[in-house]
C-alpha positions in Angstrom: 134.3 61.2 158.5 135.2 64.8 159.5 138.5 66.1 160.0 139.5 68.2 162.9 140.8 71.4 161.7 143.9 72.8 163.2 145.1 76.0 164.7 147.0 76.3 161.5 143.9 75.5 159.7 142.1 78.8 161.1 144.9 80.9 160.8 145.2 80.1 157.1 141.0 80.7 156.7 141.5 84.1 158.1 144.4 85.2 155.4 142.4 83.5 152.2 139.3 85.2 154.0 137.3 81.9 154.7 135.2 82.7 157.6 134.6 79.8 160.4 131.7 78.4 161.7 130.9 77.8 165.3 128.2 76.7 167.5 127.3 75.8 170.9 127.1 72.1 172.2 126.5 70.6 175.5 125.6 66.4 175.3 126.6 63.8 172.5 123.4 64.3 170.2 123.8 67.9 169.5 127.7 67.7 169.4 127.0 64.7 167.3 125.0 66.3 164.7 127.1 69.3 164.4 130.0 67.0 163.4 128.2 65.7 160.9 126.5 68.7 159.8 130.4 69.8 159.1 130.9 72.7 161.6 134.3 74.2 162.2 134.5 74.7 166.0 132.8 73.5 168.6 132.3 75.7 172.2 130.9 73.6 174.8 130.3 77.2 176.9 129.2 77.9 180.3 126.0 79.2 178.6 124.9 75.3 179.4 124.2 76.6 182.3 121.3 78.8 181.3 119.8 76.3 178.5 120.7 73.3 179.9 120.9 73.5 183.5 118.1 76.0 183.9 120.5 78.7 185.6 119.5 82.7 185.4 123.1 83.7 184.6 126.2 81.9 183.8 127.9 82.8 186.6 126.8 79.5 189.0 128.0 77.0 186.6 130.9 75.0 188.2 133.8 73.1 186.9 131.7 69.6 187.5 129.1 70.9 185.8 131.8 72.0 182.7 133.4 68.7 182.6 130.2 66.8 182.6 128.7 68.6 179.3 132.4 68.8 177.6 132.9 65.5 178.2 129.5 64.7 176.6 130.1 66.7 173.4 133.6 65.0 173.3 131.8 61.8 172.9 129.0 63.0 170.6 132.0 65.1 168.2 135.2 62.9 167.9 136.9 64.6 165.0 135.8 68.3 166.1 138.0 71.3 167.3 136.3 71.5 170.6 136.6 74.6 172.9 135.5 74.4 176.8 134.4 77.4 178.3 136.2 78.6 181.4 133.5 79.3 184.3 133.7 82.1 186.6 135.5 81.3 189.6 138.2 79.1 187.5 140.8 81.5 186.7 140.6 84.6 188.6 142.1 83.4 191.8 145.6 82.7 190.5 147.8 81.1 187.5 148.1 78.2 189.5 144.8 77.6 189.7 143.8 78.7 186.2 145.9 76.1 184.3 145.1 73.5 186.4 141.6 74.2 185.8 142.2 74.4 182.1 144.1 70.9 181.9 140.8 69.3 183.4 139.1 70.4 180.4 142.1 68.5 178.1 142.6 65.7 180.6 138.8 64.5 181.7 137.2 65.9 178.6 139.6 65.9 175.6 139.3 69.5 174.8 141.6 71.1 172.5 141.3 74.7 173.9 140.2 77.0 176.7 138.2 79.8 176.8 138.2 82.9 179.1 136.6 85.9 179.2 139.0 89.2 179.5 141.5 91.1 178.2 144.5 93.0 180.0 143.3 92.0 183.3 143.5 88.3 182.5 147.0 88.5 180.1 148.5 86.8 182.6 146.6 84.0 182.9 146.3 83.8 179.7 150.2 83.5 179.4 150.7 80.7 182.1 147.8 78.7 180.4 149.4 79.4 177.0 152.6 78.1 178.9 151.4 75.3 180.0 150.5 73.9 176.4 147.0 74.6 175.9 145.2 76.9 173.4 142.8 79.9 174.5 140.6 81.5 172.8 139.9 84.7 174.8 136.3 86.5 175.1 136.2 90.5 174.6 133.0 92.5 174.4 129.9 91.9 176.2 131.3 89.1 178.5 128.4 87.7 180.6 130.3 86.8 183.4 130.6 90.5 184.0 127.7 91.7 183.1 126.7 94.1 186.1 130.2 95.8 185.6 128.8 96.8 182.1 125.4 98.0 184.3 123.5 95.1 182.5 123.8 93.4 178.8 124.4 96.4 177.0 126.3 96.6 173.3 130.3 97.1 173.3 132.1 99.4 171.2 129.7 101.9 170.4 132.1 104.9 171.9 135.5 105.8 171.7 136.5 105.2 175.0 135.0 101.1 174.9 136.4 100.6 170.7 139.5 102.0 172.2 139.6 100.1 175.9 138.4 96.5 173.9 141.3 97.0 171.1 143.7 97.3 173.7 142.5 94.5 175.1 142.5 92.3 172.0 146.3 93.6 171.8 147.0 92.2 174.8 145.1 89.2 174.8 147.1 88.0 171.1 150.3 89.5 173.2 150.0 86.4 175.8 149.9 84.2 173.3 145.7 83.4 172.3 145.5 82.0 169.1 141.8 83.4 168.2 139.7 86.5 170.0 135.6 86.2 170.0 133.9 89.6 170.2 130.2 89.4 171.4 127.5 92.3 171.0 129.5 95.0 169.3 128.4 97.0 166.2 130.1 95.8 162.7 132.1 98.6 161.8 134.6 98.5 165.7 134.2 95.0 165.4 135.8 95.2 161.9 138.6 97.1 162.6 139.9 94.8 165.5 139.6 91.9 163.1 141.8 93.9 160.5 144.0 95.3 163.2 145.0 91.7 164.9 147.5 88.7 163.1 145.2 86.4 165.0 141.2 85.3 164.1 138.7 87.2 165.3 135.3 85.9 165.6 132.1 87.1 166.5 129.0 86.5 168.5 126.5 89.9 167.2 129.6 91.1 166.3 128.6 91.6 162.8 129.7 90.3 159.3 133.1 91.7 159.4 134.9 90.0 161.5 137.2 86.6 160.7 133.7 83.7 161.9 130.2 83.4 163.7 129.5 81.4 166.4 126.1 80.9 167.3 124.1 79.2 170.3 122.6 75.8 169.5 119.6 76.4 171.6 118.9 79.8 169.8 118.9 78.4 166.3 117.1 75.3 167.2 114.7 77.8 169.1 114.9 75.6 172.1 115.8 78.1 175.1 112.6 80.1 175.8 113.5 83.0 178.3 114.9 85.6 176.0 116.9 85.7 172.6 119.1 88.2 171.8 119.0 90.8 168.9 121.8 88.9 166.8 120.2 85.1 167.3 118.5 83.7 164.9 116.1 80.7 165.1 116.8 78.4 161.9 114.1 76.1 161.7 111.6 77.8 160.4 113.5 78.4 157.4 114.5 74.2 156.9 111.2 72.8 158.0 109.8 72.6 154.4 112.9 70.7 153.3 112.2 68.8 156.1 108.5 68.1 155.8 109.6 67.3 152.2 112.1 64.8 152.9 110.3 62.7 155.3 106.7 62.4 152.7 109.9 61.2 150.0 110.5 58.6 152.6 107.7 56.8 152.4 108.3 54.1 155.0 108.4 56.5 158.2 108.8 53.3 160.6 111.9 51.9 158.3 113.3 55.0 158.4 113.7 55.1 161.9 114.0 51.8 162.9 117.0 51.7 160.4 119.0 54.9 160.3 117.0 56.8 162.8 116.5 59.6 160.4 112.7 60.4 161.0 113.1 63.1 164.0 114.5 66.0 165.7 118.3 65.3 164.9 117.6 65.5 160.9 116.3 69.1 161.5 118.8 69.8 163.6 121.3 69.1 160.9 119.2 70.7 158.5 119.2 73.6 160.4 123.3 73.7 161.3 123.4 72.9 157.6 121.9 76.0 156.2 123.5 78.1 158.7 126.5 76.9 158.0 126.2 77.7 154.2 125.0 81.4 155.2 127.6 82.2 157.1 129.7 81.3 154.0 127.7 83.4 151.3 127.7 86.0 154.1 123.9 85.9 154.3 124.2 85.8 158.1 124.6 87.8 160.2 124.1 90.7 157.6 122.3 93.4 158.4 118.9 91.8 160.0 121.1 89.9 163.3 124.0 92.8 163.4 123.9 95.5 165.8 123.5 98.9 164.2 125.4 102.2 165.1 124.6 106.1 164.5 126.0 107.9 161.6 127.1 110.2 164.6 128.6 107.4 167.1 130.2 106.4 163.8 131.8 109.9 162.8 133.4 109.9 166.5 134.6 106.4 166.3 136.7 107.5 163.3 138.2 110.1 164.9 140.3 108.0 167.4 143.6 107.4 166.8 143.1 103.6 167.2 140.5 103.6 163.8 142.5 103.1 160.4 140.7 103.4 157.3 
């Protein structure tokens, strides 16, 4: 049986340099076999509402709609650390509002934390939610709930001015009390330096190798969302199906097999896959290079001359 691991837990794996491994999940069987396949963190995000709920943004996805798939992944991941993802139109109105929003996701759906995206903008709420005795993880970056701001999904970080404006935002974000930071889209080498700069985890989403853990999206490793991919996602199965294929022709008895520990479908991948990825992001074989955004020698040179950038 899994443990849940702790706040304390992550704050020790960033000092001995252990980096964490998170993923997406939305409904019991992926949550599930995440559990078992002995994942860190759980994020039940509002990017459900894309690859579950069929949603072109995020940004429709409602707190109903939150509670239904946290609650579900509760079910499916008992002894997980389980984050639920703060929809747009949750938190911005007013403290008030934002905690009580967050305590649905502890008091419908069991969740252990909360997560927002923003930095100095949001401190505040940050601080009442912290207050109010919940966790958050805030969201700093390329934050899809604020895409059009950013003129689209475009890469953080690459300039002065956005290393600079996102580091002050981390700052400020660890200030009101978050316990752990994830940076998405953002070259290795800023996202680096934010992870060495902060007390607290760091974790990233195409955010490079650098940086304190990965989380991933279920539906891009298990190559189940079909309308676009990003750069940093990477689909898993292909690299597990062999071991796979293998393992079912050392069954043998296909129908026993299912019929008595309903191992002879889509769930063993799955594991499989969560499996390997898990191990990768240990050796450090993923994101590397292939699923990491890259940056000009140039953009690079200017990075290190602000006087944020400590070598």
């Amino acid at each position: 049986m899994a443990t849940k691991k702790t706040i304390l837990d992550f704050v020790s794996m960033k000092k001995n340099g252990t980096p964490l491994t998170w993923i997406t999940a939305y409904d019991l069987p992926f949550a599930q076999v995440t559990e078992e396949a002995g994942v860190d963190m759980i994020l039940v995000g509002d990017s459900g509402g894309m690859v579950q709920l069929g949603y072109d943004t995020t940004n429709p996805v409602t707190m109903d709609e939150m509670m239904f798939m946290a609650s579900s992944a509760r079910r499916g991941a008992p002894n997980t650390f389980i984050v639920g993802d703060m929809p747009q139109g949750s938190y911005e109105v007013c403290n008030e509002e934002a905690v009580r929003n967050a305590l649905r996701f502890v008091k419908e759906c069991a969740s252990d934390a909360i997560k927002l995206e923003g930095g100095v903008r949001v401190a505040g709420r940050v601080r009442a939610i912290v207050d109010a005795g919940i966790p958050v993880v805030g969201h700093l970056g390329l934050t899809p709930q604020s895409t059009t701001s950013f003129g689209g999904y475009r890469v953080q970080g690459k300039t002065v001015k956005s290393f600079e404006s996102t580091l002050q935002d981390a700052l400020a974000l660890q200030e009101a009390g978050a316990f752990a930071i994830l940076l998405e889209a953002m070259p290795a080498e800023p996202a680096a330096q934010i992870a060495a700069q902060l007390e607290i985890p760091i974790y990233g989403i195409g955010a490079g190798g650098g940086v304190d853990g990965q989380l991933v999206i279920m539906h891009d490793l298990m190559g189940f969302y079909q309308s676009f991919r990003p750069w940093f996602a990477k689909c898993y199965v292909p690299e597990v199906v062999g071991k796979f294929t293998d393992y079912l022709t050392a069954a043998g008895d296909l129908r026993q097999l299912g019929r008595k520990e309903r191992g002879d479908g889509l769930l063993v991948l799955a594991k499989m896959a969560i499996e390997q990825y898990v191990v990768d992001v240990h050796t450090g074989a993923f994101p590397g290079d292939a699923y990491s955004y890259s940056i000009k020698d140039e953009q690079l040179v200017e990075l290190k001359k602000s006087t944020k950038w400590i070598e």
